[in-house]
C-alpha positions as CSV (number, residue, x, y, z in Angstrom):
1,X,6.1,-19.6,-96.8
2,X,7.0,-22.4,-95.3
3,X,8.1,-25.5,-97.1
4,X,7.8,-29.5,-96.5
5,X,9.3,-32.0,-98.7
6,X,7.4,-35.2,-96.4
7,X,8.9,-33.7,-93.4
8,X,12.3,-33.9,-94.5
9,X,12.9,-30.4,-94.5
10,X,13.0,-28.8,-90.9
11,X,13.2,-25.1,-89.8
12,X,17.2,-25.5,-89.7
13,X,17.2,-26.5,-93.1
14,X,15.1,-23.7,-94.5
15,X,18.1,-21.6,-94.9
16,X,19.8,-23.7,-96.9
17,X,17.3,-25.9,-99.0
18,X,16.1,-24.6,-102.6
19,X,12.9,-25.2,-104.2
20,X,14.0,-28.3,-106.0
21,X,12.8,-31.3,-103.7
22,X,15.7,-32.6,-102.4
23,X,16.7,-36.1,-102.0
24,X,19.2,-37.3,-99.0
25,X,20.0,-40.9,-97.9
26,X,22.1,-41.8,-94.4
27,X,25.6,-41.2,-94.3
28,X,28.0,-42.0,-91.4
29,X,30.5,-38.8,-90.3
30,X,33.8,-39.8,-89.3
31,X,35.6,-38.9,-86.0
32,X,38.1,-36.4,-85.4
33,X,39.4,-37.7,-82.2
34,X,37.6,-34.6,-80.5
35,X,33.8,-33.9,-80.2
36,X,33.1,-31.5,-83.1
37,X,28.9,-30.1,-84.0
38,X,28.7,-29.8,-87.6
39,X,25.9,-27.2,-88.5
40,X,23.3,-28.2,-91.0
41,X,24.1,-27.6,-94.6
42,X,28.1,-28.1,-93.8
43,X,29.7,-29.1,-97.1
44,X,30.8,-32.6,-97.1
45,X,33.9,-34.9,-98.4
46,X,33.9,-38.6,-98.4
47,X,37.5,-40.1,-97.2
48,X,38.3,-42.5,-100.0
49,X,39.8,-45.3,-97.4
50,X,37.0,-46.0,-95.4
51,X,34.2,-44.0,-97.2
52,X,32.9,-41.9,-94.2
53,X,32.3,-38.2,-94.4
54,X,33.9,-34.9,-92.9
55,X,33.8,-31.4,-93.6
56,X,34.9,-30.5,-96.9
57,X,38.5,-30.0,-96.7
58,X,40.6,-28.7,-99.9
59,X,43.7,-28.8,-99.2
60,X,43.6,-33.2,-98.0
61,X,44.5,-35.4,-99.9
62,X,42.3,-38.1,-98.9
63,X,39.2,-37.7,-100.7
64,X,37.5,-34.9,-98.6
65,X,38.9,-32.3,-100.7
66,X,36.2,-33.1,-103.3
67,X,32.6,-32.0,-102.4
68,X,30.3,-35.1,-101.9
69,X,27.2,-34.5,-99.7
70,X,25.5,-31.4,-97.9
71,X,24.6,-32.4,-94.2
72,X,21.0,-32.5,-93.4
73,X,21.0,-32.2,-89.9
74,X,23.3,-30.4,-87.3
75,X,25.0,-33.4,-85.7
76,X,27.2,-33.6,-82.9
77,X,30.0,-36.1,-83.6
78,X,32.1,-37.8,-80.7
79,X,35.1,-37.5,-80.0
80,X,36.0,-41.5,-80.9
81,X,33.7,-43.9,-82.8
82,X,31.9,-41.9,-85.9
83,X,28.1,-40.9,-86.3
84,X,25.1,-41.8,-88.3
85,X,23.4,-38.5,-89.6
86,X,21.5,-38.2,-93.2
87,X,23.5,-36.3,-96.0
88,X,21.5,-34.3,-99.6
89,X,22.6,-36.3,-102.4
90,X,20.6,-34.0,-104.8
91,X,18.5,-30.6,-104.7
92,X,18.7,-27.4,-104.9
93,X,20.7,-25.7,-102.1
94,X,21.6,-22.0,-101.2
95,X,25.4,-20.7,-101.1
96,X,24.4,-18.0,-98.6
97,X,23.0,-20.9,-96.3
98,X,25.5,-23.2,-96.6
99,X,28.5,-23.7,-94.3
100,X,31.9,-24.0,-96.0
101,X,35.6,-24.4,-94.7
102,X,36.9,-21.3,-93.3
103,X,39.8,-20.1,-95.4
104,X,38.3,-21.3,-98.4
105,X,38.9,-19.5,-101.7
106,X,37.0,-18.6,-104.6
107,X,38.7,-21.2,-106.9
108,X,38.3,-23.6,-104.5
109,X,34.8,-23.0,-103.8
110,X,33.6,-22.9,-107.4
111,X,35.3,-26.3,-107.9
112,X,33.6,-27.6,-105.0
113,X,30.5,-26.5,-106.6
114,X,31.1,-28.4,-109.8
115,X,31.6,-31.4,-107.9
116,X,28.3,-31.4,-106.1
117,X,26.7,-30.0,-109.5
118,X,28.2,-33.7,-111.2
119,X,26.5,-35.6,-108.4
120,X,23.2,-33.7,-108.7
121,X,23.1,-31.4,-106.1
122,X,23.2,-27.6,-107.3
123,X,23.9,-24.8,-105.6
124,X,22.5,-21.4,-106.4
């Protein structure tokens, strides 16, 4: 079966996206001084001094350590200036299709977890 939530949700994103219709808004992904692809359905934080996104990362200390957004779209983001791309703010999403830091423990995961639970987004 394939699913359409007003063409939001694309073959890439059939992997990853539940049953609950899932809501997503823009979002801009911050630079890492190197050209990096993030996949769709990477696990975002937000970095608390400027308020742009980058994989989730839990051992910083600068606000991306703390779950805030699931990528919507595989973007591509430059190597300097940042990129728009859209970002689920709530939904139902699926662990097994979601892409998470490498490394990343089970502690660390679950709390991730509960932090995009609190915001609305649920992962099952």
């Amino acid at each position: 079966m394939t699913r359409s939530y007003s063409g939001y949700v694309q073959d890439e994103q059939l992997r990853f996206v539940g049953e609950h219709h899932p809501i997503l808004g823009p979002i801009a992904l911050k630079s890492s001084g190197s050209e990096q692809t993030l996949a769709a359905g990477t696990v975002l934080g937000r970095v608390t001094a400027d308020g742009l996104y980058v994989q989730l990362d839990p051992a910083a200390e600068d606000g991306s350590q703390a779950a805030a957004r699931i990528l919507a779209e595989t973007t591509v983001v430059p190597a300097s200036g940042n990129e728009a791309a859209n970002g689920y703010r709530h939904g139902e999403f699926y662990d097994s299709g979601l892409t998470w830091p490498d490394g990343i423990d089970a502690a660390k995961k679950q709390t991730a977890i509960d932090e995009l639970e609190a915001q609305g987004v649920y992962v099952v």
